[in-house]
C-alpha positions as CSV (number, residue, x, y, z in Angstrom):
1,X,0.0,0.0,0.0
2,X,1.2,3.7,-1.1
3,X,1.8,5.9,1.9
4,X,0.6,9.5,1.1
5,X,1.2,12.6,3.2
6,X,-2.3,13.9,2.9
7,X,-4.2,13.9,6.2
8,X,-7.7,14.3,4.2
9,X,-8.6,10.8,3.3
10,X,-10.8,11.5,0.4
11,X,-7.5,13.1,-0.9
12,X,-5.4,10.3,-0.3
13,X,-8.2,8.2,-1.6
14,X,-8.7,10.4,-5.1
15,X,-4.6,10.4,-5.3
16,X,-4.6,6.5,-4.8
17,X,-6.8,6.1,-7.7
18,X,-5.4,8.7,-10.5
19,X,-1.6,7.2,-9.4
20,X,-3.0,3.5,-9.8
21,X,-4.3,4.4,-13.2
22,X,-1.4,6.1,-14.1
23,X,1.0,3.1,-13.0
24,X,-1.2,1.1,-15.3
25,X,-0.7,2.9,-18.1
26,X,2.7,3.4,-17.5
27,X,3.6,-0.4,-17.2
28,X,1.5,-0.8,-20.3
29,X,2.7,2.2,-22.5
30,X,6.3,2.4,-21.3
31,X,8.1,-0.8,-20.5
32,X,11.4,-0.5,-18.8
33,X,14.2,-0.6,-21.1
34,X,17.7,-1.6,-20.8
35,X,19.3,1.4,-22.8
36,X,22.8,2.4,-22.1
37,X,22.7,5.6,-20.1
38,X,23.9,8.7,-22.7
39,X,26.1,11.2,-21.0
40,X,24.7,13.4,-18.5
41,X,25.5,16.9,-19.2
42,X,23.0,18.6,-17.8
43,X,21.1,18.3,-14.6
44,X,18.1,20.3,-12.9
45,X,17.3,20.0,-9.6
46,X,14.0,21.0,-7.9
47,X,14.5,22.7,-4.5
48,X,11.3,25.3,-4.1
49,X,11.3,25.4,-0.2
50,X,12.5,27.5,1.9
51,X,16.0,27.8,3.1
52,X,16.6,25.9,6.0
53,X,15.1,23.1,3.4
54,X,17.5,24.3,1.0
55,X,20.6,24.0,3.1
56,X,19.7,20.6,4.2
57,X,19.7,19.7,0.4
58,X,23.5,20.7,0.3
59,X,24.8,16.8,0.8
60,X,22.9,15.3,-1.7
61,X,23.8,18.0,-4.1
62,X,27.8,17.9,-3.5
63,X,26.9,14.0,-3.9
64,X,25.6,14.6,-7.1
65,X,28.4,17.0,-8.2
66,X,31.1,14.6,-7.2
67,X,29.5,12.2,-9.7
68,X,29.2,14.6,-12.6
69,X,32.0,16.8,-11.8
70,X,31.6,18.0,-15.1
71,X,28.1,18.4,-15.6
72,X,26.6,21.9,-15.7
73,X,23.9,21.6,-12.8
74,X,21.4,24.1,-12.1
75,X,19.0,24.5,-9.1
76,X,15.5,25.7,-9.3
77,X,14.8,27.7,-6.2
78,X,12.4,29.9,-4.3
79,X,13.3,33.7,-4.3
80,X,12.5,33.3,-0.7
81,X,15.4,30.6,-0.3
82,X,18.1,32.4,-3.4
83,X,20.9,33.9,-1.2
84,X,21.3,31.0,0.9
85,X,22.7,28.9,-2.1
86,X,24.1,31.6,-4.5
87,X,27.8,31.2,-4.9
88,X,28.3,27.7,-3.9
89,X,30.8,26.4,-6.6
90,X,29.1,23.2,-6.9
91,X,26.2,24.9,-8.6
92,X,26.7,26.5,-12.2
93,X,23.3,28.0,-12.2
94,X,20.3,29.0,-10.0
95,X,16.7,30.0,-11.4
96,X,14.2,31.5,-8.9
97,X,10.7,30.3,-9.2
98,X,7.8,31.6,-7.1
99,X,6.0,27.9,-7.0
100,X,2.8,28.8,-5.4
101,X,2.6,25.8,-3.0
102,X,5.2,26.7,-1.2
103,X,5.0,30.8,-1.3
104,X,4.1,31.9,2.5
105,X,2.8,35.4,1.6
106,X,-0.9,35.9,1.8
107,X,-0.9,38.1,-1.3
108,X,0.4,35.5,-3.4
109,X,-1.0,35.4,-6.8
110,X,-1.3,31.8,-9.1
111,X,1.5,32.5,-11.5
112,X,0.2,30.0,-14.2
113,X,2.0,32.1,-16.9
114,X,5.4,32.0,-14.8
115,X,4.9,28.3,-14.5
116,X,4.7,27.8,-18.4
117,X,7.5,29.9,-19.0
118,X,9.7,28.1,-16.8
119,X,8.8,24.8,-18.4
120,X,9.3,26.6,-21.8
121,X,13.1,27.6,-20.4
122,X,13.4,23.3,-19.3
123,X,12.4,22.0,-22.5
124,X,14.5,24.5,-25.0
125,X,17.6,23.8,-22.3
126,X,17.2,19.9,-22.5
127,X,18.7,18.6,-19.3
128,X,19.3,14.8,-19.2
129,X,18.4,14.1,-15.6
130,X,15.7,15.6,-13.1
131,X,15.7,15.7,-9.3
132,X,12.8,16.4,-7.2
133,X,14.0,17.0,-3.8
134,X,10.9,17.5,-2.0
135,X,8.1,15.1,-2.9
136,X,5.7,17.8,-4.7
137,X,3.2,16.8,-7.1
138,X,3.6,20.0,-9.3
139,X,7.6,19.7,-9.4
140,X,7.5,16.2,-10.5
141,X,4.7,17.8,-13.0
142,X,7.1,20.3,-14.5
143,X,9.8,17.9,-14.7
144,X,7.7,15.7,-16.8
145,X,6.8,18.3,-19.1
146,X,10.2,19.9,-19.6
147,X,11.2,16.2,-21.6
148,X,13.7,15.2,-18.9
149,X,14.3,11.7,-20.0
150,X,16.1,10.7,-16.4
151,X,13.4,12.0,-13.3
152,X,14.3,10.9,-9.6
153,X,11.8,11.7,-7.3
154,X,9.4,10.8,-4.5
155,X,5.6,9.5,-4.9
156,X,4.4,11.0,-1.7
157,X,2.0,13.4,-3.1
158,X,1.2,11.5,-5.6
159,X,2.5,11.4,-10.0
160,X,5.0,9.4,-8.9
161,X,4.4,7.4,-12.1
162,X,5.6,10.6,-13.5
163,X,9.3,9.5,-12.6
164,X,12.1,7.1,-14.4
165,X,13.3,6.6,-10.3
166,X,11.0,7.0,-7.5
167,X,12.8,6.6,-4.1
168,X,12.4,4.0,-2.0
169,X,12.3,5.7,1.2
170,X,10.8,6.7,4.7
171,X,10.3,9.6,6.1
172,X,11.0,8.1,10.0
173,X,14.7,9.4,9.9
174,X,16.1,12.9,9.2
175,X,15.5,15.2,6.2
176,X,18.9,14.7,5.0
177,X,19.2,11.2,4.9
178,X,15.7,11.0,3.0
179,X,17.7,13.4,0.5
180,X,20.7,11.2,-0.3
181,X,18.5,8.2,-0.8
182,X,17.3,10.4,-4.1
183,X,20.7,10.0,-5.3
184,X,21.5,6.6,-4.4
185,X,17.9,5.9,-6.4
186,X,19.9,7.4,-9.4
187,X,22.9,5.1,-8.8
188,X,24.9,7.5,-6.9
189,X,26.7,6.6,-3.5
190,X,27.3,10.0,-1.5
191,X,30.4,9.8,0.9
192,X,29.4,12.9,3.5
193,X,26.0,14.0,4.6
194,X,27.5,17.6,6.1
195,X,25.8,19.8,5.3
196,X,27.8,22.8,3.6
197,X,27.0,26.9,3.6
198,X,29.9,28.8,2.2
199,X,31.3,32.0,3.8
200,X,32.8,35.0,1.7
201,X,35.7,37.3,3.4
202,X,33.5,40.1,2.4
203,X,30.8,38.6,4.3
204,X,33.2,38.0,7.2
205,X,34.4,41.8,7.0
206,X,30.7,43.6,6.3
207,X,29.9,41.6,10.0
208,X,32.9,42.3,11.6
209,X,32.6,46.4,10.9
210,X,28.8,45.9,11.7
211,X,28.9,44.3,14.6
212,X,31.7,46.2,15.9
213,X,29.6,49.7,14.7
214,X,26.7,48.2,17.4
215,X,29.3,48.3,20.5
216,X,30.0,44.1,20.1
217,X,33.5,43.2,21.8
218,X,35.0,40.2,20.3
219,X,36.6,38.6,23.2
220,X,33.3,38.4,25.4
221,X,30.8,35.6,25.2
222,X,28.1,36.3,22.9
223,X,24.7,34.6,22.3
224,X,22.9,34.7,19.3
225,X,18.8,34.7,18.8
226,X,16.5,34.5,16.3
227,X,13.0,34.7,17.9
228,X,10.6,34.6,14.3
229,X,9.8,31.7,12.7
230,X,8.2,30.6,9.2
231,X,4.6,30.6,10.8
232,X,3.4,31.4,14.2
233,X,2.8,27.9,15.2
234,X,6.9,27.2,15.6
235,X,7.1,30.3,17.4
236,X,8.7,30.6,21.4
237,X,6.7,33.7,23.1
238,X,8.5,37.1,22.8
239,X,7.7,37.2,26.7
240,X,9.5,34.5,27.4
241,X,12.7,34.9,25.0
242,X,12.8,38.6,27.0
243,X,12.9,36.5,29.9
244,X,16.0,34.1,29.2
245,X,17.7,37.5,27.6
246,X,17.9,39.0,30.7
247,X,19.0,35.7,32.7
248,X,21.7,35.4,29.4
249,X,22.8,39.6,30.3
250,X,22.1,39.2,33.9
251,X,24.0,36.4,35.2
252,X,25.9,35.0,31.9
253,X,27.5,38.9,31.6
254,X,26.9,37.7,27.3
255,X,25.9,40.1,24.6
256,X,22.9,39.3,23.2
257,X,22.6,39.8,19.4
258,X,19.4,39.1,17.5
259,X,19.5,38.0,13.9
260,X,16.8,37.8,11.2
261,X,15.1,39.1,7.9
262,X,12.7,42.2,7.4
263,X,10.2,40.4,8.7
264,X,11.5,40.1,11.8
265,X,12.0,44.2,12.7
266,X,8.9,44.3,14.1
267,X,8.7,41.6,15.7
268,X,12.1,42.7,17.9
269,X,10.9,46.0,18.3
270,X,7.6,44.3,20.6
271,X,10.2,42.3,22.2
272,X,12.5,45.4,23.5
273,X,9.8,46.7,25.3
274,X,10.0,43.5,27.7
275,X,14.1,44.1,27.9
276,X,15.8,46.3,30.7
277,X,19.1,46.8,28.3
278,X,19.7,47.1,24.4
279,X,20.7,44.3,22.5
280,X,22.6,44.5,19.3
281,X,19.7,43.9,16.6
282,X,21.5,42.6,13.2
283,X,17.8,41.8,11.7
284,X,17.2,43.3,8.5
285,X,20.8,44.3,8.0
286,X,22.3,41.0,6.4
287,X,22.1,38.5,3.6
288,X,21.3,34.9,4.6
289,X,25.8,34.9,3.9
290,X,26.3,37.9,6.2
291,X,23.8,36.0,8.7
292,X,25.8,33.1,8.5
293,X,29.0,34.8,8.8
294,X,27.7,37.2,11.8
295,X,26.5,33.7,13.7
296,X,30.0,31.8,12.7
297,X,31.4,35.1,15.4
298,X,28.7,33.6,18.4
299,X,29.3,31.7,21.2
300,X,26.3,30.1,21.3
301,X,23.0,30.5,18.9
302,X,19.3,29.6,20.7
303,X,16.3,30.4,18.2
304,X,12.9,28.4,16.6
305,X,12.7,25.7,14.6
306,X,13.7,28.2,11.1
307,X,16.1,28.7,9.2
308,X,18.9,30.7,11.2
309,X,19.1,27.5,13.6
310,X,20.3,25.7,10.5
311,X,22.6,28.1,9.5
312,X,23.8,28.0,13.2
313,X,24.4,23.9,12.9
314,X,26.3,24.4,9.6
315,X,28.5,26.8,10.6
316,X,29.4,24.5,13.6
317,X,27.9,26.9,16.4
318,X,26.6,25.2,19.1
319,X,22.5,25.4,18.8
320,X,19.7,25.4,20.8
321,X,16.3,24.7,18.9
322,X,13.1,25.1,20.8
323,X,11.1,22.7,18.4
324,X,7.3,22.7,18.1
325,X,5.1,19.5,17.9
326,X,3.5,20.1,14.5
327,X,6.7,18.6,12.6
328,X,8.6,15.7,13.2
329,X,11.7,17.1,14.9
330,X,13.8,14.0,14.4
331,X,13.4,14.4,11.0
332,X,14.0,18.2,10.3
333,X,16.4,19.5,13.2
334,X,19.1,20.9,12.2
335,X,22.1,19.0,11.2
336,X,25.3,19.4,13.0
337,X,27.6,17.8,16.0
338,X,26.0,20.0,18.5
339,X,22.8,20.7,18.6
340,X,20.3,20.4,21.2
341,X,16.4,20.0,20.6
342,X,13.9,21.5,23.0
343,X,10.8,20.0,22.2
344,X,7.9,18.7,24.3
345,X,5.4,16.0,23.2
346,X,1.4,16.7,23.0
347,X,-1.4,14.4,22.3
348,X,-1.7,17.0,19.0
349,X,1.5,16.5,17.7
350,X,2.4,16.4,14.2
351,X,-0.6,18.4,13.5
352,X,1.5,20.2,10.6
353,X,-0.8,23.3,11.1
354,X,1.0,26.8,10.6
355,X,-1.6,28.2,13.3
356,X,-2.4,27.0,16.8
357,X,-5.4,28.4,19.1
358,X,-3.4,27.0,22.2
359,X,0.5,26.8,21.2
360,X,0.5,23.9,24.1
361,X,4.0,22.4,23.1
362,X,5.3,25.8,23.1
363,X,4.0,27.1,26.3
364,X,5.1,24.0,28.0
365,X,9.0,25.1,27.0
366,X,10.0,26.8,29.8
367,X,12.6,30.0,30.6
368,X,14.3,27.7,32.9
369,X,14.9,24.6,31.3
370,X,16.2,26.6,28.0
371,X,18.7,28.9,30.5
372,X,20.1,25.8,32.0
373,X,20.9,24.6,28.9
374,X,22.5,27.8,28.3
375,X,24.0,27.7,31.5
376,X,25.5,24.2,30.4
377,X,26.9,25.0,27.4
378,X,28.5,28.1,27.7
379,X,30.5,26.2,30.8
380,X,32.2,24.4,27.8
381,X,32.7,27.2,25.7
């Protein structure tokens, strides 16, 4: 039996019954053939998530570079999720596409006519082999239709009789591992799942003068937060991250810097108003690069289950997530030698909603628990 991810059973149900037809024909119509494989020169890979998503895709991308070192690979990105993976000399190429599944603003718009003219770009590009690193129904779609003759992929939403290779995996271990069975489906053994964010001097230098303009000494002990999130259900309360702030500048004597996008301003700003001293704020002032580089300067990093706690774990900072219950955190923490999950288990769990009325596994985090983990780690630091 077919494991979906739809909760809705008479989607999983309607889903069952297009795929079985669509097996059906496939076995009938197009019959495996033992063809020798012609050279792979080009390779597109489908990675319209966000960027924590994106970073834990770095493995099986190296793994796939190391097999076609001279392939010219291109990635197919969220604009959202660009600057994390720009510059990374294992890609030759990345295209941003606004896919509409996976766009969090509320004013998105159905970009039919973008979608077309992406598909346009595939097909007059002819690329030899197709990743889907996600699972999603339209991507596997749009890799069918841009005449890819080589498509690896996952059947979880369904159309995975779209696909030359559908993985043979499980979603019971973590993201990255599910990720590098998509390349061993394609015949390709990786040898390293680190993940890998690359940091430019300038990056390291724009920081530096930054965070030296806001009053940051390098010597001292410095903790790092990021306290937004992708939707409200992974967040922490402001209240309480004011709390653990002032136990961090109280009794730790550590400068607190707080790191995050635009989006994030605002959220700060509430936050100050619960603070007794000024932290450095870096949101809104970096690149996902600069971000990295600034948290590569911390002591410590503590923030939600988004996508600066990855960037923490890649750049080998010690982390401190503070995990919600509607996703699996065994599967999507962060990936890196020291990272510590705070996450508390609720009969709702794994609800996968982006809003809660009660934020239960949150709430049930508390200020002390989190500061004596603090505590703990920064007695090894």
């Amino acid at each position: 039996m077919r494991t979906y991810v739809y909760k809705n059973k008479l989607l999983r149900m309607f889903i069952a019954v297009i795929d079985s037809a669509g097996y059906f024909l496939k076995k009938i119509l197009f019959p495996p053939q033992n063809k020798d494989a012609k050279q792979v020169e080009r390779i597109l890979i489908f990675k319209v998530d966000h960027a924590g998503d994106v970073l834990l895709a770095t493995p099986a991308i190296i793994a796939i570079r190391k097999k076609f070192p001279l392939s010219h690979i291109v990635l197919v990105v969220g604009p959202w999720s660009k600057g994390i993976i720009e510059g990374e000399k294992y890609i030759n190429e990345v295209i941003s596409y606004s896919a509409y599944w996976q766009d969090r603003n509320p004013d998105r718009n159905l970009n039919i006519r973008e979608s077309f003219n992406l598909i346009r770009i595939l097909r007059r590009n002819k690329y030899d082999m197709f990743f889907d690193f996600r699972g999603d129904l339209f991507a596997i779609i749009i890799g069918f239709l841009s005449g890819i003759p080589k498509r690896i992929g996952y059947g979880w939403e369904g159309g995975g009789f779209l696909l030359t290779h559908e993985v043979n995996t499980t979603i019971n271990k973590h993201q990255v591992e599910i990720l590098l069975d998509a390349v061993r489906a394609a015949g390709i053994e990786p040898d390293t799942s680190e993940v890998s964010l690359s940091i430019s001097e300038d990056d390291k230098k724009y920081v530096l003068a930054l965070l030296k303009q806001e009053g940051w000494i390098e010597s001292s002990l410095t903790i790092g937060f990021h306290i937004g999130g992708g939707c409200p259900s992974k967040m922490w309360p402001i209240e309480r991250f004011a709390d653990l702030m002032e136990m961090v500048y109280g009794k730790l004597k550590a400068q607190v810097v707080l790191i995050g996008g635009t989006e994030d301003v605002a959220l700060i700003k509430k936050m100050e108003r619960f603070l007794s001293f000024k932290p450095i704020v870096m949101a809104g002032k970096t690149t996902f690069k600069q971000t990295a580089a600034a948290i590569k300067m911390y002591s410590l990093f503590i923030g939600n289950d988004s996508a600066p706690v990855h960037i923490a774990a890649a750049v080998g900072v010690t982390t401190i997530v503070l995990f919600s219950a509607a996703n699996d955190w065994q599967r999507w923490k962060p990936y890196g030698n020291d990272v510590v999950v705070v996450h508390k288990d609720v009969p709702c769990g794994g609800c996968e909603e982006s809003v809660c009325d009660t934020m239960e596994c949150m709430n049930l985090i508390t200020v002390k628990e989190v500061f004596d983990l603090v505590l703990s780690k920064s007695q090894n630091i």
